[in-house]
N, C-alpha and C positions, 0 to 999 in steps of 0.2 A: 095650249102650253102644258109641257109637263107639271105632273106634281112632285113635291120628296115628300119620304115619309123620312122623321127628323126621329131617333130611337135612343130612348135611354136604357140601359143593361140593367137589372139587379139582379145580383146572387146572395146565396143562404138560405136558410130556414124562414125569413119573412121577406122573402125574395116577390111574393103575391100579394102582399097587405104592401107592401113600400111602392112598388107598380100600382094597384089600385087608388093606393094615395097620391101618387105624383101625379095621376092622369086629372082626378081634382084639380091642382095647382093650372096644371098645361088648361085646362077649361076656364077658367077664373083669369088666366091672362090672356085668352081669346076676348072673352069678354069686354076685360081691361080695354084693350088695345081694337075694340068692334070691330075685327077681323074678320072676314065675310065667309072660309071655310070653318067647318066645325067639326072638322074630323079629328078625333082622338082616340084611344081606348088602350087598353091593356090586352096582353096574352101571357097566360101560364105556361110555359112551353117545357117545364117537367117541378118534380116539387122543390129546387133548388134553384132554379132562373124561371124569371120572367121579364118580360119588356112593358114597356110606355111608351107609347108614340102619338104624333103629332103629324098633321098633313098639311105641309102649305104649297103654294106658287113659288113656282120654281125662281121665278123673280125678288122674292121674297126672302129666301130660303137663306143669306146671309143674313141680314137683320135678325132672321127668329134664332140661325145657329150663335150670333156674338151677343145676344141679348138671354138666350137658356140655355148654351151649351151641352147641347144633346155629346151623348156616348161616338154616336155614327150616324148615317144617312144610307138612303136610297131610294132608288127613282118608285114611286107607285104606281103599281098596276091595281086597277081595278078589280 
């Protein structure tokens, strides 16, 4: 089964601390919810944006979008 990677955007100057924190949150409701993947993490991707992302079953993948309302979506490659 495919996966999506669910991506939240942040821009600004604490575009990398607000990313770093959200990805916290996104772990804390894997948890919550003992949700059997545990893919998350952050990237910097220049000193004004970064992302947070989240990797579920593609089955899945409306539940986690109307329950955290990620920014965007796309399919995961390894």
């Amino acid at each position: 089964m495919r996966q999506i990677k669910l991506i939240w955007d942040f821009r600004g100057q604490a575009a990398a601390k607000t990313a770093e924190h959200h990805e916290i949150h996104l772990k804390e409701f894997l948890d919550k919810e003992n949700y059997i993947l545990k893919i998350t993490g952050f990237e910097i991707l220049n000193e004004m944006y970064a992302i947070a992302y989240l990797v579920v079953e593609e089955a899945d993948m409306i539940i986690f979008r109307d329950a955290l309302r990620p920014h965007r979506g796309e399919v995961y490659l390894v």
